[in-house]
N, C-alpha and C positions, 0 to 999 in steps of 0.2 A: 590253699593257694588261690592268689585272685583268678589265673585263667581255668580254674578246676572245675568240669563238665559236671553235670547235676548227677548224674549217675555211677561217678569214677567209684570203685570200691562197692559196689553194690547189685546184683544177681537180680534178672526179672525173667519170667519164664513167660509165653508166650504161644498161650492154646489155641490151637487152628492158625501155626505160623504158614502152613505151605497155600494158604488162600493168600487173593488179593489184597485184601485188608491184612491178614497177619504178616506180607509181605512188608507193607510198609511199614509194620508196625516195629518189625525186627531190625526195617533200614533206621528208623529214625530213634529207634532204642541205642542201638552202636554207635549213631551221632552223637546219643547224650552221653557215652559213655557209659551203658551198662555192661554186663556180665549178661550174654543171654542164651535163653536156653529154649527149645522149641518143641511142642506135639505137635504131631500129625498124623494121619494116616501112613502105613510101611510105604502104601503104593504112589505118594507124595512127595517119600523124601528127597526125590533127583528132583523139585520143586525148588529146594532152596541150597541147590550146588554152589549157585553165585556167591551165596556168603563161606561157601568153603570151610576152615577151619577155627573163624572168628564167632560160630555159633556152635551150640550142643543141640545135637535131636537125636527125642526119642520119639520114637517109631509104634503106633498102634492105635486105638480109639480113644479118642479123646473123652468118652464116656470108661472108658478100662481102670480104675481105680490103681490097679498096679504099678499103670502108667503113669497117673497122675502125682502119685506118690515119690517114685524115683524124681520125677520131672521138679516139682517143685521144692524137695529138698534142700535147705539154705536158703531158698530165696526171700528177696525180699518185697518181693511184687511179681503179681498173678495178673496175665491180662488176657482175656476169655473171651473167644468169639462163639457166642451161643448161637448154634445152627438149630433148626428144626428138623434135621432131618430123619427119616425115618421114623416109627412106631415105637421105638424099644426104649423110651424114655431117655435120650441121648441127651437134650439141654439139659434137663433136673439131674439126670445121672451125671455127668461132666459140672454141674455147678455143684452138685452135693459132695463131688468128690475134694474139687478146690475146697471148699469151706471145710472138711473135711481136717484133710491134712496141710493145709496153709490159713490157721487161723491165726494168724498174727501175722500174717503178709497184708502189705496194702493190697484190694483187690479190686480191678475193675472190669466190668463184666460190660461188651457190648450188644443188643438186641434191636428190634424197631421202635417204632411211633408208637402202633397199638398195645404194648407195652403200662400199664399206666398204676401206678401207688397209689394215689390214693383217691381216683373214680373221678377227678375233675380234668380229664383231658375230654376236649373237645372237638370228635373227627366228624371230618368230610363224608363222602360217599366213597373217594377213591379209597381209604384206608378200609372204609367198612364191607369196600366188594373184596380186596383182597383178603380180608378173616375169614370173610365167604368162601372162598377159592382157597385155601386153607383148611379149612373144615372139609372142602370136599376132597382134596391133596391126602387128607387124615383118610378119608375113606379107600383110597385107590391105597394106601400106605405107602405114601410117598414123604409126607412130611406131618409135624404135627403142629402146631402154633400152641395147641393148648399146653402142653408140654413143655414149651418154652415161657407159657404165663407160670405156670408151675414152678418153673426152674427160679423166677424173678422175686416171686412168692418167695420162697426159702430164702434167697440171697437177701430180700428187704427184713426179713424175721430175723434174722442171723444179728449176732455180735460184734460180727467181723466189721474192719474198717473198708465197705463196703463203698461202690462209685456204678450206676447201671447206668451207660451215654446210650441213649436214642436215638438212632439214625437217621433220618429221612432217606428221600431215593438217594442212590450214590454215583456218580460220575465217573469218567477217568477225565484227565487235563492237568496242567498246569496248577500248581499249588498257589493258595489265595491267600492264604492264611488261617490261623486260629478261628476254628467256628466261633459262633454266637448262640446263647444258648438260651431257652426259659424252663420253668417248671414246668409249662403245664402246654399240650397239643391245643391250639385253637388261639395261642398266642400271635396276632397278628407277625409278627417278625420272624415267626417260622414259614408262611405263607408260599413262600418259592418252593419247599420241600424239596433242594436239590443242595448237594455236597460233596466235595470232591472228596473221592477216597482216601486222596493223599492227607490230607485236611482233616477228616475222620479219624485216622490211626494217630495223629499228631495229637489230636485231643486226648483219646485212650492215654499215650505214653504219658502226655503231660500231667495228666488227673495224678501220674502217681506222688509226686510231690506237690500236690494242690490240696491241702489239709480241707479248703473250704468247702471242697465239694463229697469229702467223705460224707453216706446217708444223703445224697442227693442222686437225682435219676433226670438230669439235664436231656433235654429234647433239642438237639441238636440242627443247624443250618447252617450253611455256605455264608461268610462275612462279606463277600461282594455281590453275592444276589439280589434281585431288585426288594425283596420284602427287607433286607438286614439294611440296607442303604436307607430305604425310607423311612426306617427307623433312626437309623443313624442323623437323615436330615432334619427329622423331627425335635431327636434329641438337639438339635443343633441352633433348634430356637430358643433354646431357653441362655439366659442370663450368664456372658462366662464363658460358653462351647458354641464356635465354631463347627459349621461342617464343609469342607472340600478334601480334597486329591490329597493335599498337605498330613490328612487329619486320617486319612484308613487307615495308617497302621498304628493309632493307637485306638482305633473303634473298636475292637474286640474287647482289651481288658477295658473302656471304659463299659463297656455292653456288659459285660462280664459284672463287673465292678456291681452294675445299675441292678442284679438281681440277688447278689448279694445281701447287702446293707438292707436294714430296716425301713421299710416305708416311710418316707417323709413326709410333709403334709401336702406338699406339690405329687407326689405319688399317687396319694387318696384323690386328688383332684380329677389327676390325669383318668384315674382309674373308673372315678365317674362319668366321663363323658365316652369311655370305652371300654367299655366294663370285661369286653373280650382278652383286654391283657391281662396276664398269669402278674 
């Protein structure tokens, strides 16, 4: 049917729904019209009372394999907030298990910045003191990061029709719209490193019907932050594109679009005189 939602007819489960982010991620799954279904923690589940009987939760660690297994049954999309917490391998365990028993679910799995595939991201000092403070988190046994490289590691090894979005810091406010995204940390247009939540989870859902970003690991930013704008204005000198007011809400899929497609020869140019774009 023309008014028929992207998800009617189709099941997505949603690991670590009783967080913030899986909060929204479960509002804006029911907008598309999925079927959804939620982990959490038992001591979580009065977390997501407000969706009442429009969603399915099961109750227990999100690393629990047994849980996992019941939980994504049928589905047809896995969307995974990989925490670090704890020592007992909770990210690796939690992604080992998705890959596990939903290998032919789309899956998409979210973590940070310092996250990186294939060694050409390029961090700051902010990113590199919190690995630091992480490593030491790992000591106190509070949390692990390496564990969550680990977890990344397997999910980019995998077969599966795999999607890892990168976070930067995250907000609450007012939704902006569709991030902006590039391959690689150190991309000028990530530069603001600030995202609304609500924005973030909207990404997650979306990826599941976005074929182009299967096997890609997008490093994610807020579309109206000053770094995505001034990209956006840049883009905006070339030949054809416009940039104003008029023009944000299609900046995204053009943004989008721009890292897509194969390099043109205006690309190479570009990419010479700033060699810091991905």
């Amino acid at each position: 049917m023309k008014d028929e939602k992207p998800g009617t007819g189709k099941r997505v489960c949603i690991v670590g729904a009783s967080g913030k982010l899986g909060h929204y991620m479960v509002q804006h799954a029911l907008d598309r019209g999925y079927e959804v279904t939620g982990v959490c923690r038992e001591k979580s589940i009065d977390k997501l009372a407000e969706f009442g009987s429009s969603i399915t939760v099961h109750g227990g660690a999100t690393n629990d394999r047994a849980v996992i297994e019941r939980a994504v049954e049928g589905c047809d999309a896995v969307l995974t907030v990989l925490v670090p917490w704890g020592v007992n391998d909770y990210s690796s365990g939690t992604a080992q298990a998705v890959l596990d028993y939903a290998p032919t679910a789309r899956l998409v799995f979210s973590c940070g910045w310092h996250i990186t595939r294939d060694g050409k991201d390029v961090y700051g000092w902010k990113i590199k003191a919190a690995v630091a403070v992480g490593r030491l988190a790992k000591l106190a046994r509070l949390a692990d990061i390496g564990d969550q490289v680990e977890a990344c590691r397997r999910i980019f090894d995998s077969r599966t029709r795999w999607t890892v979005v990168r976070g930067s810091d995250l907000e609450e406010g007012d939704a902006e719209g569709l991030p902006v995204w590039s391959r690689h940390v150190g991309d000028p247009i990530l530069a603001s490193n600030r995202t609304r939540r609500i924005d973030y989870a909207r990404f997650m859902v979306e990826a599941i019907e976005n074929d182009e970003l299967i096997h890609e690991a997008p490093a994610i930013v807020g579309r109206l932050t000053p770094s995505a704008l001034a990209h956006a204005k840049a883009a905006g000198s070339l030949p054809g594109l416009r940039f104003g007011v008029g023009t944000l809400h299609a900046f995204a899929e053009v943004s989008v679009a721009h890292h897509r497609r194969p390099p043109t020869a205006r690309d190479e140019i570009a990419r010479a005189w700033n060699p810091g774009r991905a």
